[in-house]
C-alpha positions in Angstrom: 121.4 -182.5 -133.8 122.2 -184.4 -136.6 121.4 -187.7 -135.7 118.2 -186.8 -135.8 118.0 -186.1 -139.3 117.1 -188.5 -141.9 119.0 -189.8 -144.5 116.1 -190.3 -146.9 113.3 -188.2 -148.7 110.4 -188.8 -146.1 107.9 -186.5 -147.3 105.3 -187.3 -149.1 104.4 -185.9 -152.7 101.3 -184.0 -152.8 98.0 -186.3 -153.8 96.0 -183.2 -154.4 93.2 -183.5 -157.1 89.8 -181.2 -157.8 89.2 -178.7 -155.7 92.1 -179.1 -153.5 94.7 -178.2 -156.4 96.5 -174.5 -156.3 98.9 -173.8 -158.8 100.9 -170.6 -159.0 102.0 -167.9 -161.1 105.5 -165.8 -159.7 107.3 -164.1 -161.8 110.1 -162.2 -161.2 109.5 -158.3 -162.5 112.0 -157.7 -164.8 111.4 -156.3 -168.5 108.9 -157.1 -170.9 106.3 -159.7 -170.5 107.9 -162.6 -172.5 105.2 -165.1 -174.3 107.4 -167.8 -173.0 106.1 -166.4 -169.4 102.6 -165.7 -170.5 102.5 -169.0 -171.9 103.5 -170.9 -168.2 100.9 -168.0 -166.7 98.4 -169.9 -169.0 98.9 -173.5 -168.0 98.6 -173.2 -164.6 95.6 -170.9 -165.0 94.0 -173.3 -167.5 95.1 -176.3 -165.3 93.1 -174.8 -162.5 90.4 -173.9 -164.2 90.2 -177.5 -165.3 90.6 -179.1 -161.9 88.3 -176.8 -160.0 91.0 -175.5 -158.2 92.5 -172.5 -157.4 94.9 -170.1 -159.4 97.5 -167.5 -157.6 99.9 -164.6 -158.3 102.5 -163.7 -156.3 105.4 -161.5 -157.3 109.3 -162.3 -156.8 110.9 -159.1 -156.5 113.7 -159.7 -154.1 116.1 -158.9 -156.5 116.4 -154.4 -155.6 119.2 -154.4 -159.4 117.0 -156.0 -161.5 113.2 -155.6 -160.2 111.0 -152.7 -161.1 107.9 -151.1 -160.1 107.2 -150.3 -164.1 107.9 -154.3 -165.0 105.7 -155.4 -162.4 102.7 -152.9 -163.5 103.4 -154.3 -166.7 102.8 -158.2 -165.9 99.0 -156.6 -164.1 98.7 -155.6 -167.2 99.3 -158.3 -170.0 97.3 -160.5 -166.9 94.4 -157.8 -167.0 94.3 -157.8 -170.7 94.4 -161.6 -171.5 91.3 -162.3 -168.8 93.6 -164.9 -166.8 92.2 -164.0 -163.5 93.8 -165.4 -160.4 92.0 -166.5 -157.3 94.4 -165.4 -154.5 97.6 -163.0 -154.5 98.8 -159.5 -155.5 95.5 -157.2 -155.1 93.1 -159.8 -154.5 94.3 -160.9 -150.8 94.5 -164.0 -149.6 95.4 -166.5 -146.0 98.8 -166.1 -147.0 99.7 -162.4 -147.4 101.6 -160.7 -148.2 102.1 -161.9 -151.9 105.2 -159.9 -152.7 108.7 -161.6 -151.8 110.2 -158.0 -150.9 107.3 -157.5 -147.9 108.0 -161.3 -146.7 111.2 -160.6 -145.0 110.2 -161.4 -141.3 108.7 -164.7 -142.8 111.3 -166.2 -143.9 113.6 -165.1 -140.9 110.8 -167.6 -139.0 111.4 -170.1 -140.8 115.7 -169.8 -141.3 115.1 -170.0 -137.2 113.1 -173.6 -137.4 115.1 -174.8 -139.9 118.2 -173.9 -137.8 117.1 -175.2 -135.0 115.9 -178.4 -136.2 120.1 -178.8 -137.8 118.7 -178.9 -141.4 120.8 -175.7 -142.7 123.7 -175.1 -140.8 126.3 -172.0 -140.8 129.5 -171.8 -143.6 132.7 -170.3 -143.7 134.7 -171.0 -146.4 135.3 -168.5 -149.6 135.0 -169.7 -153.1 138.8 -169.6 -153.0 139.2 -171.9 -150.3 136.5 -174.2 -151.7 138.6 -174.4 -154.8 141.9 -175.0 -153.0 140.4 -177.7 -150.9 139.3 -179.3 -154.3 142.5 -179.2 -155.6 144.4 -180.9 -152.4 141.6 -183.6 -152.3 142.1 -184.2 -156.2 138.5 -183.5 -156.6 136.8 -181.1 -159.8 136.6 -177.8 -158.8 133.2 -178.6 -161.0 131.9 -180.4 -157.8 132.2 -177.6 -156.0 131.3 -177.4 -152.1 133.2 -180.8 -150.0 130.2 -180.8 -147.2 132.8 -180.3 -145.0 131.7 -177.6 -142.4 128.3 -180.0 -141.7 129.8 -180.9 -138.1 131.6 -177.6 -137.0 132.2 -177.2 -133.3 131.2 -174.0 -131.6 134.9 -173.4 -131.1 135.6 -173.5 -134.8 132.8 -171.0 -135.6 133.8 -168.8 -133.1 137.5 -168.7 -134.5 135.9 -168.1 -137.8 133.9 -165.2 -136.2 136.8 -163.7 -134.8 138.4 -163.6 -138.1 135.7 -161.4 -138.9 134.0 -163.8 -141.2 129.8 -163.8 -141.1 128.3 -167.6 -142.0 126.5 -168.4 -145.2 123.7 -171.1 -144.3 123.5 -174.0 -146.5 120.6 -176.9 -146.6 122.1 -180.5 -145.2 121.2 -182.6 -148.5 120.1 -185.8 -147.7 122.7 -188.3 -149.2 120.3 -190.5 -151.3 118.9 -190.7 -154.9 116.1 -188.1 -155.3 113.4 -189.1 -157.4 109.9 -187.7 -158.8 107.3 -188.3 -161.3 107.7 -185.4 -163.4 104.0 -184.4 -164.9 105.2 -184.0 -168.0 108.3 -185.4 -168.7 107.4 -188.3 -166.4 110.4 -191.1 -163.7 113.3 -188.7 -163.3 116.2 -189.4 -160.7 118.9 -187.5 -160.0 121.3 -189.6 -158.3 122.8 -189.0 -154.7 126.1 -186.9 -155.2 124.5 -184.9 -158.0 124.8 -181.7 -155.8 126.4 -180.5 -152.7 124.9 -179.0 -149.9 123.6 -175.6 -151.4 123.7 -172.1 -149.8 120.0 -170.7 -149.1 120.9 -167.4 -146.9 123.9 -165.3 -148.0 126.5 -164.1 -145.6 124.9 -160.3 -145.1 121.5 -162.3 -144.2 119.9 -162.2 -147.9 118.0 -165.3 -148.7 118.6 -166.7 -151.7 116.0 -167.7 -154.7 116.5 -171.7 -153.9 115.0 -171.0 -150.4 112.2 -167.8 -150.2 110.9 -169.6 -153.6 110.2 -173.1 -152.2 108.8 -171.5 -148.6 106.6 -169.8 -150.2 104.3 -172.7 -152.3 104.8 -174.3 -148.7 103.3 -171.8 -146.5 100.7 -171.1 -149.4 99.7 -174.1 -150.3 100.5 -174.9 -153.7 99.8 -178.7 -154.9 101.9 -178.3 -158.7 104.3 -176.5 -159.4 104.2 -175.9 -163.3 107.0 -174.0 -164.9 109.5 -173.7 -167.3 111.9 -176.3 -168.4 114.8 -174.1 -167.7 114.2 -174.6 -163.7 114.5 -178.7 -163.8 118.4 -178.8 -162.6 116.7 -177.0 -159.6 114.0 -179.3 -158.7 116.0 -181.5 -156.7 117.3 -179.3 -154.8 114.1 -177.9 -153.9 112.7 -181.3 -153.4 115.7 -181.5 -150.4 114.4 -178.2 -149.0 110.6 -179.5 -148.9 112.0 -181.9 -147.3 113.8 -180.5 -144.6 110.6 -178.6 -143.9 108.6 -181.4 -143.5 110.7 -183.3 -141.5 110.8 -179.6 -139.2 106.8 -179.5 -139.3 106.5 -176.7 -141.7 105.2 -178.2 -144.2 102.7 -181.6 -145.0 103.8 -182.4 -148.4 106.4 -181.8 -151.6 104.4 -180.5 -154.5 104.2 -182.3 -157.9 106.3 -181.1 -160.4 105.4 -180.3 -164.2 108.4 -179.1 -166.9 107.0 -177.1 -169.5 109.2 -177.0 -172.9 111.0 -173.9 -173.9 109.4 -171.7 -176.4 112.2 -171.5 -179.3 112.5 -168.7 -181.9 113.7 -169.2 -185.7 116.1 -172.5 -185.9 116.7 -174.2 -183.0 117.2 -171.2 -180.9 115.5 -170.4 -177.6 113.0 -167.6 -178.2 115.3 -164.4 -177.1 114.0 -161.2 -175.0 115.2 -159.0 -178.3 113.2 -161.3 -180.9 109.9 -158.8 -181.6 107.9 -162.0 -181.2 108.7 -162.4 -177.8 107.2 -159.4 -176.5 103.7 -159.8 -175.4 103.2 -156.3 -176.2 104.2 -156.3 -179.6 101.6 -158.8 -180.5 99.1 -156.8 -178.9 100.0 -153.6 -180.6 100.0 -155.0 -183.3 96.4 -155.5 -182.9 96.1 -159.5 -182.0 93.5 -160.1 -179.7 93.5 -162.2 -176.2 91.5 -164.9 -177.8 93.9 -165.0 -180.4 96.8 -165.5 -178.6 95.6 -167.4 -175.7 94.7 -170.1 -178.4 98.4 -169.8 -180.1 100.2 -169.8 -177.0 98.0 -173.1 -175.7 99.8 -174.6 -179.1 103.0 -174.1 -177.8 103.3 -177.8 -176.3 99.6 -179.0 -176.1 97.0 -179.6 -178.3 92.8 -179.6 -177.9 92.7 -182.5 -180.6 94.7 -183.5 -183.7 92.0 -182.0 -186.2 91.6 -178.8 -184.4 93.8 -175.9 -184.2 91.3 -173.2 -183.2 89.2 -173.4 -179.6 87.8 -170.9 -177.7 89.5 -170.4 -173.3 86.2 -172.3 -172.5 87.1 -175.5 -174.8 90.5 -175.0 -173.8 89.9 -175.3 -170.1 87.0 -178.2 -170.3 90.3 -180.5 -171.4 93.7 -179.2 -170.6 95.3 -181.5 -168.5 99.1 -181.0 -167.8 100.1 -184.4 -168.3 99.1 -184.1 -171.9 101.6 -181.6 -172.2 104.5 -181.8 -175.1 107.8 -182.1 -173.3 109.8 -181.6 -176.3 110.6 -177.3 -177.4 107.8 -175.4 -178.9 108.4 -172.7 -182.0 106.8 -169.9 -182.3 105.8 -169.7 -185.6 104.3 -166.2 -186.6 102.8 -166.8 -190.0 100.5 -169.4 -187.6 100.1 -167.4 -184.8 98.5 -164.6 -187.5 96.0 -167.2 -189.0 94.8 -168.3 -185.5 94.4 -164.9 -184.7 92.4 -163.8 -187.7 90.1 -166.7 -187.0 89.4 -165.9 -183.7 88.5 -162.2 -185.1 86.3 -163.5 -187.5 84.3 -165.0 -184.6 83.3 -161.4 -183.0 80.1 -160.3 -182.9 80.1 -156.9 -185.5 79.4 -154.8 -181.8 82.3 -156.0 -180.6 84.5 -156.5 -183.3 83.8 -152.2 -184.1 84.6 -151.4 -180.3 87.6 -153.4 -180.5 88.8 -151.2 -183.3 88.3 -147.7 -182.2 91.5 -148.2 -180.3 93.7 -148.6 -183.7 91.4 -145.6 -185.4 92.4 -143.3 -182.3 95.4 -144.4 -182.0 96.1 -143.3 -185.8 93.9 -140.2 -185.2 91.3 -140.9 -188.0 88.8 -140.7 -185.2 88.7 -138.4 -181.8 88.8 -139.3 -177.8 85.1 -140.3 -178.3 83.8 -140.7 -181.3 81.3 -138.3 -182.6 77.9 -139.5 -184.4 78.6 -139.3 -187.5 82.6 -141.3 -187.0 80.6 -143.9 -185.2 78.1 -144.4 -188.3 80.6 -144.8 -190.4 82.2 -147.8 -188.6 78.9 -148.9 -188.2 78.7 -149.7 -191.7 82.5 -150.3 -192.6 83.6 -152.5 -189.8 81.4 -155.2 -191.2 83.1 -154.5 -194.3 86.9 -156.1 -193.1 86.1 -158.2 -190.4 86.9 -161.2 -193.2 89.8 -159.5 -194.5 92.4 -158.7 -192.0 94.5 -160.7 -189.8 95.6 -158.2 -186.8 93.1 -154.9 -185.9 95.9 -152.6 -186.5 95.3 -153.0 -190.3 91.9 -152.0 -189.8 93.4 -148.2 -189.8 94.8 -148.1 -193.1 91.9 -150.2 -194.6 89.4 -148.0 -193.2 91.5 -144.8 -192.9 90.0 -143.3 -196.4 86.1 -143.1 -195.3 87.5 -140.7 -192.2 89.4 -138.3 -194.7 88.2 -135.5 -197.1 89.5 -135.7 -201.2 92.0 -133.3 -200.5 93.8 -135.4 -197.6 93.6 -138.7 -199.8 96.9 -139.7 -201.1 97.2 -142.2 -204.0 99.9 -145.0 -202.6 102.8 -145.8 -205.4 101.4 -149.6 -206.0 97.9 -148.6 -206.3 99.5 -146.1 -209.3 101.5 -148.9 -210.7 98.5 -151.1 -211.4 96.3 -148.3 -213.5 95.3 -149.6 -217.2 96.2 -146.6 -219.8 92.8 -145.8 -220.1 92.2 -145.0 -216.7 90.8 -141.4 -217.3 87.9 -143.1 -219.9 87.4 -144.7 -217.2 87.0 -142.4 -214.4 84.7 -140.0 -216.8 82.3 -142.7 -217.9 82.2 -143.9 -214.3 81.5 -140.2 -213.1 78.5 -140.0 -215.9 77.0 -143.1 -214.4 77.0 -142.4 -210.9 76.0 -138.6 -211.5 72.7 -140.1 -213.5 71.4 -141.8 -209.9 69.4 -139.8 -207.3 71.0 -139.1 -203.6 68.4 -141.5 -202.2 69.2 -144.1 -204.4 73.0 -144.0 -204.0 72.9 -147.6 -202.7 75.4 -150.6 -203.0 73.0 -152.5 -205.2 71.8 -149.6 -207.6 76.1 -148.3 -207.9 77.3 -151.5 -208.6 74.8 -151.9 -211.5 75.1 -148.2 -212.8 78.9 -148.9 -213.0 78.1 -152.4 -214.3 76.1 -150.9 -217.1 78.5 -147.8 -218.2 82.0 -149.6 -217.6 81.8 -153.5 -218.0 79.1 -153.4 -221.4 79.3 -149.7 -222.7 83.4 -149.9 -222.6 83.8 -153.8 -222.9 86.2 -153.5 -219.8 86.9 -156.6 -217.8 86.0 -156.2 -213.8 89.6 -155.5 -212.8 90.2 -152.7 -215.5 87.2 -151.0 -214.7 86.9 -150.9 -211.2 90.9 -150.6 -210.4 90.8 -146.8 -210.9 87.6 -146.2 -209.4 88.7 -148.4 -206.1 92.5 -145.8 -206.1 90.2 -142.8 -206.7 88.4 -143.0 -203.7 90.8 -144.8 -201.0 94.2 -144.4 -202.6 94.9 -147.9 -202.3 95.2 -150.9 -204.3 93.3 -153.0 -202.0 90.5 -150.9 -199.9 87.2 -152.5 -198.3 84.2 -153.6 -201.0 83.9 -150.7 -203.6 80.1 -150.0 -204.1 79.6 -150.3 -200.3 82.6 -147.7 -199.4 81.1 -145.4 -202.5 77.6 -145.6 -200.5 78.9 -145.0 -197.0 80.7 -141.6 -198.6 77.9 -140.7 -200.2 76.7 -139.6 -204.0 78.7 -135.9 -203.5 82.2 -136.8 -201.5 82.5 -139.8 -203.7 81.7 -137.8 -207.3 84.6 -135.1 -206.0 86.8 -138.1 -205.4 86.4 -139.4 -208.9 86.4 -136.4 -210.6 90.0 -135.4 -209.0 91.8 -138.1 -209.9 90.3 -137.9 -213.5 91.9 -134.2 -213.4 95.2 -135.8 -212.3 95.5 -138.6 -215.1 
């Protein structure tokens, strides 16, 4: 049997282009959604999108320790949330279900059966510690590891090892040759013959391993190019000898192309950690970034739309990502950037959907109710317009707007905001109360406050704009910076904003 095998890579590379490109996403469910993952989810969604192709999800969740039904809800859900829709896999179906590793079992048995009988994997005896000991006799590393040397076992040997009560690991026959590729992004890379041994793919107790149900999979579904993370490369050969061996046993027409995305690094030169706050999807989006937002930052994170522009929108972005454009070199996350790409992309909402998009924060601070009542959803009516220009995440939109949901008595003055106050703040306050008292309910408008207050403060007092309007802005928010002052003393109307004013005179 294995005379029959060749010595050389003889399958093709995949020459898949438009339509006939799939790219997957399959991640393993463990933890938190990490930006580093999102950010590969992206790519090959984008790239598809691009091409004309199509995009799929399938879940690797062979590992029972590690995996977890809450992890895996949780990857549906940063998916869901940041609109990267796939076109076949987990709970949209597909030729090649099912789409979860743990429900494939009976697949891959199929397949462990061809490529046994065809002589490409072939059963192993030897421990670690007789691996090492076999090393040591030969004067070879223990580094390289595995000699080859069970390839040509006789059924008389494997029965001995049998009746020592041993059960066979399988391991792939590596073809002895230089394996090459054209990586998409990091472009000619060879790993010469010798690099690796012949690799186990099936345990002893039966249990495939990652290097073999990963590689069968994109086979039997299809997949063109593989793009993922940087941190997989050492494996690509080896996979590249497994596509092999299922060509040559007619499971498969072709070896994907291969793309290398750069690692995501945190502060320094460090990889981008699972306990950095930054690397939690979730964080960002509590903190109130929105999909837009990120989906442009994390696009940043090794490519680039043009040289002159930082900010696109998922349509811009998918009109010209191409993979080979792709930065091999690591990424940083850089927050400070990540925040002003985000506020941007805010700043683009319509004012209907920039409100809805806040009613989560308001709720979630419990300024507003379940479902807003009439008179809650006025008032964002007429204050969202108020910040969209002046924050950078929606979760400050709580404490900016938290004030206008509040009666006088549940307003409390902030420390800084008292800091700032001029020693004349009570003048102040009085004169301001005289002025505002002077105007009718129906004309308690931004225009007609802002000149009443114009008129009594900045020429009857001869205070400059800061002085006079400092106190008046603490007074009714409680903070030293609130939304516009004349409009949030209209949308509280002549009486609630009069009571505010007068209360904080009382108190200075």
């Amino acid at each position: 049997m294995t005379s029959q095998i060749s010595a050389a890579i003889t399958a093709p590379f995949s020459t898949a282009t438009g339509a006939d490109v799939k790219v997957r996403f399959c991640p393993s469910p463990t933890g938190l959604p990490h930006v580093g993952l999102i950010r590969t989810a992206l790519f090959n969604w984008a790239y598809a999108r691009h091409t004309g192709g199509s995009f799929l999800f399938r879940i690797e969740d062979t590992d029972a320790e590690r995996d977890s039904e809450e992890s895996f809800e949780m990857i549906l859900d940063a998916l869901n949330w940041l609109g990267l829709n796939w076109d076949e896999g987990v709970g949209v179906g597909g030729p090649a279900e099912p789409y979860r590793q743990s429900e494939r079992k009976h697949i891959y048995e199929e397949i462990i059966g061809k490529l046994k009988e065809s002589g490409h994997i072939y059963e192993s005896y030897l421990t670690g510690e007789e691996i090492d000991a076999r090393n040591e006799a030969a004067g070879r590393p223990k580094q390289l590891g595995y000699d080859n040397s069970e390839r040509d076992l006789t059924e008389d040997q494997k029965a001995a090892y049998r009746a020592e009560g041993r059960s066979p690991a399988l391991r792939l026959r590596v073809p002895d040759v230089d394996i090459s590729f054209t990586d998409l992004v990091r472009g000619d890379i060879t790993f010469p013959a010798g690099s690796f041994p012949d690799f186990v793919v099936v345990r002893p107790n039966g249990q495939p391993l990652y290097t073999l149900v990963n590689p069968v999979d994109d086979a039997l579904m299809g997949v063109t190019h593989v793009l993922r993370g940087e941190d997989l490369l050492s494996s690509t050969p080896r996979q590249i000898a497994l596509y092999n061996a299922m060509f040559e046993a007619g499971i498969t027409q072709f070896i994907p192309q291969f793309g290398h995305l750069p690692y995501v690094m945190g502060e320094g030169t460090k990889k981008l950690s699972k306990r950095d706050p930054e690397a939690n999807l979730f964080h960002h989006r509590d903190r109130g970034f929105i999909p837009e937002g990120l989906l442009n930052y994390l696009a940043l994170l090794g490519w680039g739309l043009n040289a002159d522009q930082d900010i696109f929108t998922m349509d811009e972005l998918t009109a010209a990502f191409d993979v080979t454009n792709v930065n091999p070199n690591p990424a940083r996350f850089d927050q400070k950037k990540a925040d002003a790409i985000n506020a941007a992309h805010i700043r683009k909402l319509t004012a209907d959907d920039f409100k809805s998009r806040l009613v989560p924060y308001l709720q979630s601070a419990g300024l507003v109710g379940a479902n807003l009542t009439d008179a809650e959803d006025a008032i964002l009516t007429e204050a969202a317009p108020l910040i969209q220009e002046r924050i950078t995440v929606l979760s400050e939109a709580a404490p900016m707007l938290g004030f206008l949901y509040k009666s006088a008595s549940e307003i409390v003055v902030e420390d800084d905001a008292k800091a700032g106050l001029p020693a004349n703040t009570r003048q102040i306050l009085d004169a301001a109360v005289v002025a505002l008292d002077a105007l009718a309910e129906t004309e308690f408008k931004t225009e007609a406050i802002q000149n009443a207050l114009q008129a009594a403060l900045i020429d009857g007092l001869g205070e400059k704009p800061r002085n006079a309007f400092g106190p008046l802005r603490t007074a009714i928010s409680g903070r030293r910076i609130s939304p516009p002052l004349f409009e949030s003393m209209q949308i509280l109307g002549k009486p609630e904003t009069l009571i505010r004013l007068q209360q904080f005179a009382e108190a200075n």
